[in-house]
N, C-alpha and C positions, 0 to 999 in steps of 0.2 A: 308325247310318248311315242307317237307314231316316227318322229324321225332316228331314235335311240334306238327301237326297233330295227328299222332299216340298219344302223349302226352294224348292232350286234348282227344281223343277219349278214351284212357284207365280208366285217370282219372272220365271221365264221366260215365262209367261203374262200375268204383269203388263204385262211389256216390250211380249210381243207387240197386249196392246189397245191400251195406248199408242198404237205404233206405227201401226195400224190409226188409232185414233179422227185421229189427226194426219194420216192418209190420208186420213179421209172430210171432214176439216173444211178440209182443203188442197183439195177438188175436182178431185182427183184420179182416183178412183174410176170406173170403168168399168160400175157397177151404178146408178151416178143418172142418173134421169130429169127432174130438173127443170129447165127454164131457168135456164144461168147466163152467159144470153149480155151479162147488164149486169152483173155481176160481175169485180172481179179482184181481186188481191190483190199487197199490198208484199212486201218481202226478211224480213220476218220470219213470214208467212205471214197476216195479217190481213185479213178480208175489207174493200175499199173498191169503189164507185160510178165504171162505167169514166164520164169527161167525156164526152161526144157533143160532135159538131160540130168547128168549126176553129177556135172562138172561143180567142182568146189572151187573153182579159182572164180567163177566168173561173179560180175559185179551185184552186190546185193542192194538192193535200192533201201534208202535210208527211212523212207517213209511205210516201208513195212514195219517196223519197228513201233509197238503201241507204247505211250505215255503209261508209264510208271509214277503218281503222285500221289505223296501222304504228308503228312503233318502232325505236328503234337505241340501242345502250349508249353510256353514258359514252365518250369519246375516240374512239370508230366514228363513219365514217360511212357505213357498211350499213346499208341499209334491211332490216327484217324485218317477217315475217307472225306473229301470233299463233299459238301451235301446239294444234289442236284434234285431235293425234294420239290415241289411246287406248292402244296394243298396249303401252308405254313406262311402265309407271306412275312409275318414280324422274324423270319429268318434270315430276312433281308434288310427289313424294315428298323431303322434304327430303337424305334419305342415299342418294348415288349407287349406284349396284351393284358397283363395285368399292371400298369401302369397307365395314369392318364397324365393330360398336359394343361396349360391353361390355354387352350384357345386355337394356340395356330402350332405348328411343326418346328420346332425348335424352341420353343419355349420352356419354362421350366415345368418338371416333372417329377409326380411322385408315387409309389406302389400303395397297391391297394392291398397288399400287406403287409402285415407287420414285418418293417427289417429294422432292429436294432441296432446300432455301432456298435461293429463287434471288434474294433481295432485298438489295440494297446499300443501307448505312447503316443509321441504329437500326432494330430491331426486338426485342419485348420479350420472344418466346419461344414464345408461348401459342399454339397453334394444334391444339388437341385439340377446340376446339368451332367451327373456323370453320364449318362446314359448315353451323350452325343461325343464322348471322348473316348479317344484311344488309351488302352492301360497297359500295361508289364503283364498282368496276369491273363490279359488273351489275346497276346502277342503269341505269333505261328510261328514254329521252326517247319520249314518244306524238306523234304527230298522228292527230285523230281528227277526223272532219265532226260528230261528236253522242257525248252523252256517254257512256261505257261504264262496266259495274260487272261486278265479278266474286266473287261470293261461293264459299265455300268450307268445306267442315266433312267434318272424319273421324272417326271413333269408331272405336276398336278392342278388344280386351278386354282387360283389368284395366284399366277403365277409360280407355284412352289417348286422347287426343283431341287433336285438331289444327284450328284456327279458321284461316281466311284471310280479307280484302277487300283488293280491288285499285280504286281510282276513279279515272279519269282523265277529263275534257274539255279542250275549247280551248274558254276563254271567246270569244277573236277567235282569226282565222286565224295569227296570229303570236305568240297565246298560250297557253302548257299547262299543268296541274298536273296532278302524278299521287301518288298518297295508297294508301299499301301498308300492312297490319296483318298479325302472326301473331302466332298463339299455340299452343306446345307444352306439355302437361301428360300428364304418363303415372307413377302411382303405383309402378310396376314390380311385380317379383315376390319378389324379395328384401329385405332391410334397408337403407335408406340406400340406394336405389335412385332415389328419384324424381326427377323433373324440372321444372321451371318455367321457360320461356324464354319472351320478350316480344320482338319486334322492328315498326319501325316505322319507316317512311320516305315524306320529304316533298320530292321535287322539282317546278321550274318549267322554263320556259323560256320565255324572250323575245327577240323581233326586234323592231328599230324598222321602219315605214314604209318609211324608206327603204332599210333593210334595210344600214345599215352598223353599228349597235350591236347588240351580240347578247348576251343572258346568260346561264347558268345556276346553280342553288341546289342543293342537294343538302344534307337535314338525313336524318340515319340515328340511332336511340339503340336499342341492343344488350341484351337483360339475359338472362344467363344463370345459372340456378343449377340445380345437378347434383347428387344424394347422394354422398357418398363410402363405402364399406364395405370399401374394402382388397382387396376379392376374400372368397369361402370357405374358412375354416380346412380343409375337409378335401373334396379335390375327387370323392373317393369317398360322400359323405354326396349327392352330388346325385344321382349313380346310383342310388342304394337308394332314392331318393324314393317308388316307385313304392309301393315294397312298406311304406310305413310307412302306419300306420294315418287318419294325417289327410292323407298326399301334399302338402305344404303346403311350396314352398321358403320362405316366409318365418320356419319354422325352425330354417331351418340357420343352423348361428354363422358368422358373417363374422368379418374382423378386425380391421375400426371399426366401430362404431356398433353392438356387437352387447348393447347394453343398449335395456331397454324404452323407456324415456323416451327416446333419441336416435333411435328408427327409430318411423316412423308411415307408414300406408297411408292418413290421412285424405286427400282429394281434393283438398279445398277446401282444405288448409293449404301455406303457400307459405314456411314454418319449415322450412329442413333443420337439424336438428341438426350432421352432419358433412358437409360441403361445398364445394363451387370454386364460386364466384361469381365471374361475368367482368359487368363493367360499364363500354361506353363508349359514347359521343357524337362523333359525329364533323359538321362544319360544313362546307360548301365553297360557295365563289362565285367564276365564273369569267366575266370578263365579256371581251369584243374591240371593238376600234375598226379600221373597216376601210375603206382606203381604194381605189378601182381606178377602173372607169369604170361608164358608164349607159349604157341600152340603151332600147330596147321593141319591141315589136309592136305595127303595128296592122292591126287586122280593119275590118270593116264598122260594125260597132258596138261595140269597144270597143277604150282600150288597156291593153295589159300592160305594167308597167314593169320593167324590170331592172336587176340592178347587178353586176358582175361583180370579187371583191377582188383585187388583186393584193397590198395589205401588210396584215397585220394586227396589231397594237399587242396582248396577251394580256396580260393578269393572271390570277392565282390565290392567292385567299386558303385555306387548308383550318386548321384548328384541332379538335384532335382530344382528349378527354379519354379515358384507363381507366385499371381498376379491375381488377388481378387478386388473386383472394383463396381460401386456404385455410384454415377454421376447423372447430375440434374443439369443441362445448362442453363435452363430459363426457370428456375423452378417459382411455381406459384403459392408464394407463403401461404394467403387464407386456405389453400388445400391442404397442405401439410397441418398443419394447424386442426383444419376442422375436422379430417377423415383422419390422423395417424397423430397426431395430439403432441405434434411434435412442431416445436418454433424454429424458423429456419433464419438464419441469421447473414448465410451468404450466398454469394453469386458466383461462380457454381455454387452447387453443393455435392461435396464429392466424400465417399468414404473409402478405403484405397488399404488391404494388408497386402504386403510381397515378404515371400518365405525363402529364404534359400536354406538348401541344405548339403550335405556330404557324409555320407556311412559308406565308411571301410567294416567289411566282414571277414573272418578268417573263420573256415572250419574246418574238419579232419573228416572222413567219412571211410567207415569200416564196411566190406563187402564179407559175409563168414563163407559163403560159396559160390564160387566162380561163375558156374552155370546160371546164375540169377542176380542181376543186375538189381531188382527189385525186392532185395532185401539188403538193407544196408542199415548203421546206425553212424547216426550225427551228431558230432558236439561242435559247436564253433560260439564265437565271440564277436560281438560289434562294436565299434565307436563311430558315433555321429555328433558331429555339430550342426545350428544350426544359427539362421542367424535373423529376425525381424524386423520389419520397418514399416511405421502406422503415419496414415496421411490421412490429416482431420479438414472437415469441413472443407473451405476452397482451395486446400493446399498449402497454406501459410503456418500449417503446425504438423512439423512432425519428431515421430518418436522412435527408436530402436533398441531391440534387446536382442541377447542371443544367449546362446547355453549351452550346454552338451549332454551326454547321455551313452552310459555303456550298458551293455545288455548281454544276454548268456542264452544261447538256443539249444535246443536238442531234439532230436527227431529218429523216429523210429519205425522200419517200413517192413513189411513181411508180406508178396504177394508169391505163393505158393506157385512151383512152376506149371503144376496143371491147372492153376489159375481159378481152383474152387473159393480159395479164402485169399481173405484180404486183409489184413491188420494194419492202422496205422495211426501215429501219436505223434504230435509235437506240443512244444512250450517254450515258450520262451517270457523272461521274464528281466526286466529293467533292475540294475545293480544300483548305479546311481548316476544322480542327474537331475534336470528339472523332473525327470517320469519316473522316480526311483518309487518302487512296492509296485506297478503297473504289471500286470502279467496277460497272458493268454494261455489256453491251455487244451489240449482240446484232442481226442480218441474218438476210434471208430473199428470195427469188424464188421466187412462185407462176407458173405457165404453166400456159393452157388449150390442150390439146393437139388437141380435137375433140369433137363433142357423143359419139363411140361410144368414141374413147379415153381421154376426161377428163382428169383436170390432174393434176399434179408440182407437192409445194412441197419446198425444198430449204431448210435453216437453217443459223445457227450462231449460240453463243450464251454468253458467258464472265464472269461472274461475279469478283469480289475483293472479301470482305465481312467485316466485324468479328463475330467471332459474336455469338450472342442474348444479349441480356443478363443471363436468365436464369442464365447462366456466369458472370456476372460474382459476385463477392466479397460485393459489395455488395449485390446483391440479399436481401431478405428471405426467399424459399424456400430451402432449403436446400441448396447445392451442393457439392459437397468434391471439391478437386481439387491434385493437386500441381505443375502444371505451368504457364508462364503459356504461355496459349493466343495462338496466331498465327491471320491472316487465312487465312479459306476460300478454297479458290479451287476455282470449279467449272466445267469448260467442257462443254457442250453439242452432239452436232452431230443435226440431225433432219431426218426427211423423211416427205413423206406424197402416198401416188396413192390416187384417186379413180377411177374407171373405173362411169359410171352405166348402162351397156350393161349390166352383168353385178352391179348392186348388190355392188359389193368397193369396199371401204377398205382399205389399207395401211400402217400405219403404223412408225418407227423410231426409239427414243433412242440415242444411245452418250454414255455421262457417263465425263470424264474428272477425276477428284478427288483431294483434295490438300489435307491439314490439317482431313479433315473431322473435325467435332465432334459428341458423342453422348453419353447419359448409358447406362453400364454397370451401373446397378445402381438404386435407390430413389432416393440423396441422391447417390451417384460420379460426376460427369465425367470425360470423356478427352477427346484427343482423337488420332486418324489421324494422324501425318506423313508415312506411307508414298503413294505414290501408288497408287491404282489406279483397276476401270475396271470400267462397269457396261455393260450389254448391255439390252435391253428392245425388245422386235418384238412387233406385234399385226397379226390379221387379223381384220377386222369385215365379214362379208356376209348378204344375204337368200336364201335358196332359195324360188321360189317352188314350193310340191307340188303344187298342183291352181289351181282359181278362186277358191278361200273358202282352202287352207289354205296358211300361211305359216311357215318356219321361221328363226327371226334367230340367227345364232350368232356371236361372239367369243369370241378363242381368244390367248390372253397368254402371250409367256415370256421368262423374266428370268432371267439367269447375270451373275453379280459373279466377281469375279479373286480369288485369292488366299482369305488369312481376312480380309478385308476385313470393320468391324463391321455389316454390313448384314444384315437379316432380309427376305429377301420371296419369296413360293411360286416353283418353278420354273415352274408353269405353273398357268394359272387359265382355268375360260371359263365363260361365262356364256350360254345359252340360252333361246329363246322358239319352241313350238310353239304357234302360235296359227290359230283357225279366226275368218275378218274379211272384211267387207265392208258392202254399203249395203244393208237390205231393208228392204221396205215404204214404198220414197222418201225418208222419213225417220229412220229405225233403221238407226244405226253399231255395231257388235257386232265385238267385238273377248271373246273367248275360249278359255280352253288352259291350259298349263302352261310356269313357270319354274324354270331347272336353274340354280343357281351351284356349281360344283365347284374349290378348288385343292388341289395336290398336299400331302401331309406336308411341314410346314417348322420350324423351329423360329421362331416368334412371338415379337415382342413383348413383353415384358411391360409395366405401367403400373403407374406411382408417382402416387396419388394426392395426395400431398406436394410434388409439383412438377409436378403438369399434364401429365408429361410417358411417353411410351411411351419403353421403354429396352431396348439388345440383352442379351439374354440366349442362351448357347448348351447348353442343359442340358436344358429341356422343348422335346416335338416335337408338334403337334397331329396329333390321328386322330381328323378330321371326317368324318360324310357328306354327302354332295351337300345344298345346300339347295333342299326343291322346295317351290312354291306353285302353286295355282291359281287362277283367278281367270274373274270376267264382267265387261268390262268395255263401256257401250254411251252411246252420243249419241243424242237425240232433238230435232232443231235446238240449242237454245242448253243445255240440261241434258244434263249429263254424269254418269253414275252407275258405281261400283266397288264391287266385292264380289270379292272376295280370304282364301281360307281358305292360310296359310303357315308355313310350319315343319312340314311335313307328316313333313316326314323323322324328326323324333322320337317317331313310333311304333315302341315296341317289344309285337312280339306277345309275348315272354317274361312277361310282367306284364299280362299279358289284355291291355283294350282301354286301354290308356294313351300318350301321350306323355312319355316320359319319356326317351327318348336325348336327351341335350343336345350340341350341340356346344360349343367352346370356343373364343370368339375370341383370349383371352390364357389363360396358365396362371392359376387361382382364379378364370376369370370365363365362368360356363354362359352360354349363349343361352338364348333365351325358349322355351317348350313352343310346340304349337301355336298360334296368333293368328286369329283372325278379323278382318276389319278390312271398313269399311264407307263410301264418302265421297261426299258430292256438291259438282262444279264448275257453280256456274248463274251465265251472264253475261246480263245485260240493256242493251237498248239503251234510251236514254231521248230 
């Protein structure tokens, strides 16, 4: 400990000249004597030459001028601020805090609440790796006065590492592009553990002049690929790690991939032998034609034109390909057999859906008053086809189908322009097609009740949905079931208060369900015909303790009815002692410690054979609290992290080791201790 010490003591002086040197070259400082009465300096801190006199002709230097940037997502039109928070790392961090993973950083992952499939119509199944993909729904539109970059890099130990760029400008005022990279690689710690994932995303936007065509692009391609190793033949062989002479988990036998040639630590090799590979591409263009009236202001010197839409004419092209795939190159039948009860026949052994699709959308949207963008109503219409192709076993069989599907949307939006209330509805529901009777449907009234008592939003929300395809027959992963499954039907009702006098959030689910479906074993489906009824209340608030120190705490709990097939802790919460504020004028310091604790539950388990986590009621997890520490600090546009976590796996029983693992599923340890190290640096140009 004593050289980690040293660490943090160096580091912390590094910060501190930083901080200082940024002080004395900001002109700031109370110690300088020299004239800096012809001095000043721009929003990025650069010294410039103040102009003298009243002369208007003369040259304006271009870096006086501060960066103007906002954003709003796809289908919003909220304006938002870039978040240069620190205290918050999972705002970076691709895996949220209420989610865990099996093992290593890019592996599959799942919430430690209840989230039901709330999506009407196809849907292929797959949702173990969303978390590490780029989507349509939090794809950014920018406006920006100048262009911005955001670079991005984390290193953490066994190698793991995380790459980010983000680019955006407005070539014109009514034009944007924004250009997003990631990349995750983390060799892991066990066999058949690593990771490879690539994501990348290319949107625009444009307005005409006269500001009645408007479009936007949205290009996104996904690549995921994951080790698979079945979990630990023996979940006691990870405890004794300690005490074995080389402490090495990547000798413990797994229950795929636990031959030489299929498991590799190389860095550089992007070859899993046994694996889920997710591969897709998704295309969207969405253009309007808008018709209303003109407007302008005029000043003294100029005018401003306006338009104001009352109808808008909408299309939506979106065309989407993936690629979901399980492959074993070497696989060892007696394992298949004896842990997943399944006879493996060939060499590979490969399970392989690819989905293509195409929906064209047409809707009409009515504006009733000009000044308010933000109440509109929507009718529009869709057709989609799609089209499937299933690769059994080593590839020597396969199958396709395809289908189509029309559907009828409608929406309805009322956000008041002093921005008290908030109404809004949509539904859309499937006419005919493979998803015909499928609908969603779903309302809400937010109200601001006062700047000291804050806002009420109130929901409702009801789902009728053909299960994941997944379940289907057809499908090439493996599914076995005897019954033919009926439509989902899940209803909703939620609420949530805000009260920013006292930093509290409130929030509330109650899910009512019915035909829910779930896989009960490795390769088993069932499904629920009973009804019942799930509970879920959280409270999220800040304490402040002094002037510097800050305490963030959420606090989760969740009660299901009955034996209902559902897995999730009774209660879960997740805190932040953090010591934060501004010193030195330009040092943001943000430092302390992070607790995630939930109660014994019985977990999960995960079939690497079907992507998919499945109830099990027989293993009970007996974790401890997960804690990290961390420094994290801004010095104008450079953002730095350093984070020592998984602290909790010290056991003093075995001298000075890390070796308590917790277990997110039954056969799959968490990582020992992690170091992890990263920096966000954004540049104005």
């Amino acid at each position: 400990m004593s050289h980690l010490s040293r660490l943090v003591k160096f580091v912390c002086c590094v910060i501190a000249m930083l901080a200082v040197t940024q002080v004395v070259n900001g002109q700031i400082s109370n110690y300088s004597s020299s004239d800096t009465s012809s001095i000043s300096y721009d929003s990025q801190g650069r010294p410039i030459k103040k102009q003298k006199g009243n002369d208007s002709l003369q040259h304006r230097d271009p870096l006086e001028d501060s960066i103007t940037i906002s954003y709003r997502f796809y289908d919003s039109t909220r304006p938002r601020k870039i978040d240069s928070s620190l205290n918050d790392f999972t705002t970076r961090y691709p895996v949220p805090y209420d989610y865990v993973d099996l093992g290593n950083y890019g592996n599959a992952t799942h919430s430690l609440t209840f989230l039901p499939n709330m999506q009407a119509g196809f849907d292929a199944g797959f949702h173990a790796y969303d978390i590490y993909q780029y989507k349509i729904s939090d794809t950014r539109f920018f406006q920006t006065t100048r262009p911005y970059t955001e670079l991005a890099y984390m290193l953490g130990s066994k190698s793991e590492q995380t790459i980010g760029v983000l680019h955006t400008q407005n070539r014109k005022p009514n034009f944007n592009f924004t250009f997003e990279y990631r990349f995750i690689n983390s060799p892991g710690s066990y066999k058949s553990q690593n990771t490879s994932h690539n994501n990348i995303r290319f949107n625009t936007f444009y307005q005409s002049k006269n500001k009645r065509y408007t479009s936007y692009l949205i290009f996104i391609t996904n690549t995921i690929k994951s080790g698979e190793n079945g979990g630990v033949q023996n979940d006691t062989a990870v405890s004794s790690l300690s005490s074995q002479s080389l402490s090495d988990p990547f000798t413990v036998a797994t229950r795929l991939a636990n031959n030489v040639t299929a498991s590799s630590k190389n860095f550089f090799s992007s070859d899993i032998g046994t694996s889920t590979q997710y591969n897709n591409v998704t295309f969207l263009y969405r253009h309007m034609y808008d018709l209303g009236q003109k407007d302008s202001i005029v000043t003294d010197s100029s005018v401003v034109r306006l338009f104001y839409p009352r109808i808008r004419f909408q299309h939506t092209l979106n065309y989407n390909s993936s690629h979901y795939q399980f492959k074993d190159n070497e696989p060892i039948q007696a394992n298949y057999l004896e842990y997943f009860n399944l006879l493996v026949t060939s060499n590979p052994l490969t399970y392989k859906d690819s989905w293509k699709s195409l929906t064209n959308e047409f809707s009409i949207i009515s504006f009733p008053e000009k000044n308010n963008l933000n109440q509109f109503l929507k009718l529009g219409a869709g057709y989609q086809t799609m089209k499937g192709e299933f690769l059994y076993y080593g590839g020597d069989t396969t199958f396709g189908t395809s289908f189509n599907n029309i559907y009828g949307d409608a929406e309805y939006r009322n956000r008041t322009r002093n921005q008290r209330w908030d109404i809004a509805a949509a539904a859309r529901l499937y006419l005919t097609g493979a998803y015909s009777g499928d609908y969603s449907a779903q309302a809400s009234i937010k109200g601001v009740l006062g700047a000291k008592i804050g806002s009420i939003q109130l929901g409702f929300q009801n789902v009728n949905r053909t299960p994941s395809y997944i379940y289907n027959n057809t499908s090439s992963f493996p599914s076995l079931s005897g019954i033919n499954f009926k439509k989902e039907n899940t209803t909703r009702l939620f609420a949530n208060v805000e009260i920013p006098a006292i930093q509290l959030r409130l929030t509330g689910d109650f899910y009512l369900l019915n035909n829910y479906t779930y896989f009960d074993g490795f390769i088993n489906a069932n499904q629920d015909t009973s009804l019942f009824t799930l509970l879920h209340v959280s409270a999220q608030k800040m304490f402040k303790l002094s002037k510097y120190w800050h305490w963030y705490t959420t606090v989760h709990l969740q009660q299901k009815t009955g034996d209902a097939p559902v897995n999730v802790p009774l209660a879960y919460t997740t805190n932040r002692l953090v010591y934060e504020g501004n010193f030195f004028k330009n040092l943001f310091l943000a430092t302390g410690m992070e607790l995630r604790y939930y109660l014994p539950y019985k977990a999960d388990s995960y079939s690497p054979l079907t992507g998919q986590f499945f109830y099990q009621n027989s293993w009970t997890t007996s974790n401890r609290p997960d804690i990290n520490v961390f420094l994290h600090f801004r010095i104008k546009s450079f953002k730095g992290f350093l984070r020592l976590e998984n602290i909790n796996t010290f056991d003093p029983t075995q001298g000075f080791s890390f070796s308590k693992y917790n277990f997110a599923a039954q056969h799959y340890p968490q990582r020992g201790m992690v170091f992890r190290y990263g920096i966000w640096w954004n540049f104005v140009n």
